[in-house]
N, C-alpha and C positions, 0 to 999 in steps of 0.2 A: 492362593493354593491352600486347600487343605486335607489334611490325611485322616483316613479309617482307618479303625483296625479287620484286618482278618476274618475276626469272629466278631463282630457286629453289634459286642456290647459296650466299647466304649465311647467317649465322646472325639468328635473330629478336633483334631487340632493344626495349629499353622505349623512353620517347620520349626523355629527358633525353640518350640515346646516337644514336635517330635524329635528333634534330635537331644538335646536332653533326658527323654523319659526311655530312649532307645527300645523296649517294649511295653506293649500295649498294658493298659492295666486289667484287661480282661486276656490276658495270655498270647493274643494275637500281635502279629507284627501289620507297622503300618504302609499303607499304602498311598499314592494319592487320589485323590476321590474323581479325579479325571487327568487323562494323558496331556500334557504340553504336547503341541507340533513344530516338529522338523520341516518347513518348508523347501522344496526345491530353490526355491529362489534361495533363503539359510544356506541349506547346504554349499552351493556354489559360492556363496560369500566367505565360508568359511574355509576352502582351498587355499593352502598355503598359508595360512596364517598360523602364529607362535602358537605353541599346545598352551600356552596359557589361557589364551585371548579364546580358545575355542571350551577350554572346560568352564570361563566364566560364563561362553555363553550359552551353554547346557544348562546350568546351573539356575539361570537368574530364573527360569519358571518355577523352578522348583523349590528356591525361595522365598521369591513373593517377597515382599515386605521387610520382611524381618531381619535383613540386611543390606543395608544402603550399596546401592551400586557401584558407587568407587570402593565403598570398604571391602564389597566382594571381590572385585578385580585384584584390587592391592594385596590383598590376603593370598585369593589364587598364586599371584603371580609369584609373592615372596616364599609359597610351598614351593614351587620347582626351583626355586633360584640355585639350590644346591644340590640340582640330578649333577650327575655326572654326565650325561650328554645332551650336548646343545639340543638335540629334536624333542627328547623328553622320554617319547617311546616311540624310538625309529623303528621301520619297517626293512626284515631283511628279505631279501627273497632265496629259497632252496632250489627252485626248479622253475620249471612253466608252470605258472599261475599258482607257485605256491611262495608263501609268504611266512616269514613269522614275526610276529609284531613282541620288540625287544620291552620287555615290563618289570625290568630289574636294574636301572640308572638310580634307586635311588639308595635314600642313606644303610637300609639292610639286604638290599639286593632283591627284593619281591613285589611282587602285585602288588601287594597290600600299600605298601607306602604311595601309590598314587593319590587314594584317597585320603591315608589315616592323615599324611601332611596337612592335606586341607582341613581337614574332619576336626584336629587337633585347634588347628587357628580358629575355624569355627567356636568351638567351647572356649577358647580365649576370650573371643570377641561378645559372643552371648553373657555370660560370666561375667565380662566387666561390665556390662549396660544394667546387669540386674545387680550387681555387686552380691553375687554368691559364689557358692560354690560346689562340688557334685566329687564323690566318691564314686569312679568309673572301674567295673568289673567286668574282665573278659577271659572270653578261654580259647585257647585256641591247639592246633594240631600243629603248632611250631612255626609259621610266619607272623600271623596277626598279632603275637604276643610282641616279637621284636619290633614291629613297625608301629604298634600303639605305643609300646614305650619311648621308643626315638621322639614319635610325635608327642608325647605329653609328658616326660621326663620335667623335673626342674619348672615346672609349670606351679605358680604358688596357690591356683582356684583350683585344682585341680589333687587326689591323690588315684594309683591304678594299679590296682591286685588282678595280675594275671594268673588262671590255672592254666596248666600245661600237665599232660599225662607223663607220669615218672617213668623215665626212657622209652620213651617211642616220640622224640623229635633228635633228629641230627644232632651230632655235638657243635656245630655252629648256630643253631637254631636254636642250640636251648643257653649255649654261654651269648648269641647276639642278647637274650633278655637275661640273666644271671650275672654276667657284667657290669651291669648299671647299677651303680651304688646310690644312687639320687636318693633322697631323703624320700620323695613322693612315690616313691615305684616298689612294690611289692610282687616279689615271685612264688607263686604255689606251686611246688609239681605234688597231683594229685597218683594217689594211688589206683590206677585205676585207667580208662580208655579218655580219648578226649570226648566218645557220647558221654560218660558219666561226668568231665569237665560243664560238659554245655548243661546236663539235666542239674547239677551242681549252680549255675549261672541261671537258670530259670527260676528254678529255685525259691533264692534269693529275691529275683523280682516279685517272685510271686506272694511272698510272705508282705505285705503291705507295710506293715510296721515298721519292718527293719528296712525296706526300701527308703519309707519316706523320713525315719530316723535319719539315715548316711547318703541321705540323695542320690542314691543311686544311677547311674549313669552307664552306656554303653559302647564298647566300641564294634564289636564283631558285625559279621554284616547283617545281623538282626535289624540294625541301626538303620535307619531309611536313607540319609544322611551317606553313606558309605558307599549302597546303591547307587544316589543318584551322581556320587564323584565320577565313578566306575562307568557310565555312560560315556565322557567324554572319550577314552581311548577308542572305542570302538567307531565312533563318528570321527573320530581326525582319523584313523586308519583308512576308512570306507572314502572317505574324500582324497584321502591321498592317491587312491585307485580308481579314482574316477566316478563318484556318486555325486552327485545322485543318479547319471546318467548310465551308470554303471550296476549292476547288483554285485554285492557281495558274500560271500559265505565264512562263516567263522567255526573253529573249534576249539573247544575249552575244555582244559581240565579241572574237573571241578570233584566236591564233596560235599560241599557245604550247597551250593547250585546259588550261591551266592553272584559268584563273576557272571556267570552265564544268566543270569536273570537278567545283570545290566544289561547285557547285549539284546536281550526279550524287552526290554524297556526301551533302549535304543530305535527297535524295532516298531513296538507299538508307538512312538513318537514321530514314526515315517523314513527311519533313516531305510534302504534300497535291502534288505537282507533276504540273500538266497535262499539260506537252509544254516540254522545254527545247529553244532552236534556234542553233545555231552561225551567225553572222553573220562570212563573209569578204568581204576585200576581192580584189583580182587576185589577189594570193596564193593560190591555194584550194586546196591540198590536201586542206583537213578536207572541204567543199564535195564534190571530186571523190572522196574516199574516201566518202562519205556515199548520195553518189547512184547512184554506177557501183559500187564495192566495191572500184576499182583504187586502191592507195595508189601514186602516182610523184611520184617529183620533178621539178622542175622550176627553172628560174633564178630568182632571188628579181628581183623588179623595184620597183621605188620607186614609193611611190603616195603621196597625200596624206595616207592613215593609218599611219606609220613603221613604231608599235611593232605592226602587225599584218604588218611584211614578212617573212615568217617561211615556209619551206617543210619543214622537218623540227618537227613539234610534237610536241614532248618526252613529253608529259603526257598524250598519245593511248595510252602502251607500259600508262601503271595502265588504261586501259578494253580496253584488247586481253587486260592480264591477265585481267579477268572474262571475256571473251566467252573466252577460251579455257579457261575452267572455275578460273582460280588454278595452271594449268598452268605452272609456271616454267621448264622444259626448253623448251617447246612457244614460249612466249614469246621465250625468246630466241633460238631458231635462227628464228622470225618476224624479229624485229626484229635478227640478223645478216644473214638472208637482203634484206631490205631495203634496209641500208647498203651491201652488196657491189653489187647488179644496181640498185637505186635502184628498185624498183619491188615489189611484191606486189601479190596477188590475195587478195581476203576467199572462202571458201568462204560459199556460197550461204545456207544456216544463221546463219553467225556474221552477215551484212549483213544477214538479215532481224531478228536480233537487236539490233544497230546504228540501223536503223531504227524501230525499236519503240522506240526509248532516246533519239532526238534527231532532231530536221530541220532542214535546213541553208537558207540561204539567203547568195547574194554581191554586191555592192556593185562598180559601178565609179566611178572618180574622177568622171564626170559627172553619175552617182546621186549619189554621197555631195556634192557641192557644190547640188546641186537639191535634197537634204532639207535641210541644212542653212537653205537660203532658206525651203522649204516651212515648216518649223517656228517660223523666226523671225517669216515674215507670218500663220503661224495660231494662234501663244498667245505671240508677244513672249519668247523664250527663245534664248538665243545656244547651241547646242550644238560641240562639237568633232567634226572627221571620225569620229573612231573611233566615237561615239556615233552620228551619222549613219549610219554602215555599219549599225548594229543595228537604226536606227530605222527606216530603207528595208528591212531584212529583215522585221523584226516586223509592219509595216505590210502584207506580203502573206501572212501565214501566217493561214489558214481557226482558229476557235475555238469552242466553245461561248458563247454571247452571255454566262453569266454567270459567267467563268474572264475574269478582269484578267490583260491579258501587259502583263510590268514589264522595261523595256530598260534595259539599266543604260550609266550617263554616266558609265564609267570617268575622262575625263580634264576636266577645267576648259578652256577656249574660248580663254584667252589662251596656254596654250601649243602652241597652234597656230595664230597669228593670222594669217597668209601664207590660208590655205585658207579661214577666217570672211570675214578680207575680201575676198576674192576672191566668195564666193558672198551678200555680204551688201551689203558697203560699209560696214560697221561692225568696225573694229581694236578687236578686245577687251586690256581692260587690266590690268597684273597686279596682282595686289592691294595691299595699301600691303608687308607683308614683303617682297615680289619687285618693288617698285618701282625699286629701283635694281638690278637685275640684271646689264641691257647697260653698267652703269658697273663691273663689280667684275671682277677681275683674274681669267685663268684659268691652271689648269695642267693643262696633260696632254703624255703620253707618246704621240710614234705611232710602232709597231710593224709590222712586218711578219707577213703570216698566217703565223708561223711557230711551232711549237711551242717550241722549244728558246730562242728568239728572249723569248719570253713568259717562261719559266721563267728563265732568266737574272733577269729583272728585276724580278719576285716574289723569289725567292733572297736579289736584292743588296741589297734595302729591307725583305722581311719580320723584324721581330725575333721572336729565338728566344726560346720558352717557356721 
């Protein structure tokens, strides 16, 4: 297996190198240069079997080579060892044929830690075979910061300077990463949105010097790596409901269009998918690119769902690569022409193709507090906004009566308990690990959006390989 970028000017590489270089050296993110298959006969095999055993066997295409197959398995396995529930990510159901797939067992309560766990062991395992080591920068809108940390904390190949926008994540979001006193772990709150986080983070890569000075390394789902962990949930859910003989429909809340892409890869690999649906909050560009074909920007505004306040989504450039045929010139004078005038237009063709491929639906703060209640008073279940945002979308998309849509409950309830109680009267609580949370010391750095400002202070704390 090996990965392209995006934009068509770098060189292909195997994964042990893309997950390392986390982006492209020509600004693109990578992809892989052909889809692995989900065979029917696969999928039936994989029915009831441990979520372990099923994310290694996602995985092993997508590796290829560059990690021995017991090392993979063993690595997998000993990331879940420490969910909190035995299934890994059970499936609950709300109603007829509705489902939602639980994605907050593990160590910070989010999505994210499905993958970063593995993601983490990974740069372990790469790292010791080359005997180096990579200075990993990420940014995030208030989970991927906590769950890259959990995962690469106290790790001695490894140091990780998280941005994070200076209040606009939860106060459990941003003390889960402020908490962590590890000698390796570095917290930025940037002055500023989490787009000028990420444009902050590109950045960085993009200045060659200082990347290949502090080895640079990534976690966010730029990472390909990230992606491909992210496929597994969607394929043990889909089997769990009967795939391959079965179709299934899913909806995501996304910003980054990171999650939901897995599920678009899932897809492209054969696993049975009915209609995947992008759930925004005020945020919507993915929304308004979906339905009109205008992609523009717009001012990020603050809603109840943080980590969805997101108006440049990243992970939209790998689905613009398909629609544009794997065209990497084409792609990227798209996505320069974009960042310059702040806006594009889809040609009529490619948004009927877009269409064909996903439906969107958006959430605002007084939706997402009225599901929130609606879900509590109809199956006794505390959900967090972000999940909300999905479940108010999912709840209006038309289906075939016998295709289950499975919404997925990216984050646990108590870290975002301001929004629960407010829409409930019930303050969700955090489990006994995060019990003492608002008692534990924090540290962070606040910066200014400033490039040079950032690099400085990566430079004067990253150790050299």
């Amino acid at each position: 297996m090996r990965y392209v970028s995006t934009r068509g000017a770098a060189r292909a590489l195997p994964f042990d190198d893309v997950l390392l270089a986390g982006l492209a050296r020509d600004g693109g993110l990578y992809v892989p240069s052909a889809w692995p298959r989900l065979t029917s006969a696969m999928l039936a095999d994989l029915a009831g079997r441990p979520y372990h055993e099923i994310t290694t066997r996602v995985l092993r295409p997508f590796v290829g080579r560059t990690i021995r197959g017991d090392d993979l398995a063993a690595l997998v396995e000993d990331a879940y060892r420490g969910f909190h529930h035995t299934a890994v990510a059970p499936l609950k159901q709300l109603g007829p044929g509705d489902f939602l797939l639980e994605l907050f067992h593990g160590p910070t309560l989010a999505f994210k830690d499905y993958a970063l766990q593995v993601v983490g062991r990974m740069f372990d395992h790469v790292l010791k075979a080359r005997g180096s080591r990579v200075t990993i920068v990420g940014a995030t809108s208030g989970d991927t910061g906590s769950a890259a940390i959990e995962a690469c904390r106290d790790r001695e190949a490894v140091d990780i300077f998280i941005l994070h926008p200076k209040g606009r994540t939860s106060e459990v979001q941003r003390r889960q990463m402020t908490t962590v006193l590890s000698a390796n772990v570095h917290n930025i709150a940037i002055e500023g949105t989490f787009d000028d986080c990420q444009d902050l983070l590109k950045a960085m890569f993009a200045d060659e010097a200082f990347r290949d000075r502090h080895k640079l390394s990534a976690v966010n789902s730029i990472n390909w790596a990230r992606i491909a962990v992210q496929v597994a949930y969607y394929v043990a859910a889909a089997v769990a409901l009967g795939a391959p003989k079965r179709r299934v429909a899913f909806t995501v809340p996304t910003g980054n269009f990171g999650n939901i892409y897995s599920a678009h890869a899932a897809r492209k690999m054969g696993l049975p998918v009915e209609r995947l649906v992008v759930a925004s909050n005020r945020n919507d560009i993915l929304w308004r690119t979906i339905n009109t074909g205008a992609m523009a920007l717009a001012g990020v505004e603050p809603s109840l769902s943080p980590s969805m306040d997101i108006q440049v989504s990243s992970n939209f450039e790998r689905l613009l690569f398909e629609l544009w045929s794997r065209n990497g010139k084409a792609t990227a004078a798209l996505m320069q022409g974009f960042r310059a005038s702040r806006e594009a237009a889809l040609p009529a063709a490619k948004l009927k193709a877009l269409r064909a491929a996903f439906a969107a639906g958006r959430t605002s703060d007084d939706e997402t507090l009225a599901t929130i209640a609606r879900v509590r008073d109809a199956t006794g279940e505390l959900i967090d906004p972000h999940t909300a945002v999905a479940v108010n979308v999912a709840m209006s998309q038309a289906r075939p009566r016998d295709v289950p849509m499975v919404t997925l409950a990216c984050a646990h309830p108590a870290k975002f308990p301001d929004a629960v109680e407010k829409a409930t009267g019930i303050r969700p609580g955090l489990p006994p690990a995060l019990a003492d949370l608002y008692q534990r010391k924090e540290r962070v750095s606040v910066l200014p959006n400033d490039l040079r400002a950032v690099q400085a202070f990566v430079a004067s704390r990253a150790r050299q390989a």
